[in-house]
N, C-alpha and C positions, 0 to 999 in steps of 0.2 A: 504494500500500500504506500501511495507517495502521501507525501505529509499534504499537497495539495487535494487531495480529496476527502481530506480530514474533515470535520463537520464543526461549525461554531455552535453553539447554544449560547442564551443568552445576547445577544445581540443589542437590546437597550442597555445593559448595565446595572440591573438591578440588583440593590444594595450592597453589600461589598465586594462579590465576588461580579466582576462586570462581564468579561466572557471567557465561557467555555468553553474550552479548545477537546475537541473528544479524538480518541486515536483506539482504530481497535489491536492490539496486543499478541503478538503471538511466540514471540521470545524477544531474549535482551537482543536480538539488533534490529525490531522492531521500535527500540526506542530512539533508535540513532533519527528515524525519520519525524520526532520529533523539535529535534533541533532547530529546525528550517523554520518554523512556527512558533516555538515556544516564546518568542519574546511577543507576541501579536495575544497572547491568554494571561489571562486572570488566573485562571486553576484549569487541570486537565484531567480528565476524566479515559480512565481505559476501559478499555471495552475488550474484555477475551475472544481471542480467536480461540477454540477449542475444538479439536478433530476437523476442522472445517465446518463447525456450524455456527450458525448466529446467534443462539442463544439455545439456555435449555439442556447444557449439556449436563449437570446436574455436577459437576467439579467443581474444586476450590480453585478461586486466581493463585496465578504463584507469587505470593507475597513480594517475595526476595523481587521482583522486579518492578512490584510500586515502593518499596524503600530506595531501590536505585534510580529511577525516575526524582524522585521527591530530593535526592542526593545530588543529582547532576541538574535539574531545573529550578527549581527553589521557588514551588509553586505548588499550592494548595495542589491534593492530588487525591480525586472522589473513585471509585468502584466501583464499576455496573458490574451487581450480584446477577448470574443467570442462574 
């Protein structure tokens, strides 16, 4: 996924987090295509790729790579539970 097809939420800027930069996740070099983008987000929001599904897969995120995201961007960083 290029960081270009990433999705904003948030787009007024409502109350302190203004916009959400979403990126869906499928290992640690899936974060590198957040770089490109990360300075344009408020907080960033991952979204699991898991076996190739879009949600529902009924797995835990792998932690270890929203502490490393949160580590290398210094940005509020939200969870979409599937």
């Amino acid at each position: 996924m290029s960081a270009s097809s990433a999705g904003f939420w948030g787009q007024q800027g409502y109350g302190r987090i203004g916009r959400i930069r979403a990126y869906r996740i499928r290992d640690a070099a899936s974060l590198d295509d957040i770089e490109a983008t990360a300075a344009e987000a408020s907080a960033i929001l991952l979204i699991p790729i898991i076996r190739n599904k879009l949600g529902g897969a009924g797995e835990t995120f792998n932690w270890e790579l929203a502490i490393e995201a949160k580590r290398r961007f210094s940005l509020p960083i939200i969870l979409r539970a599937d």
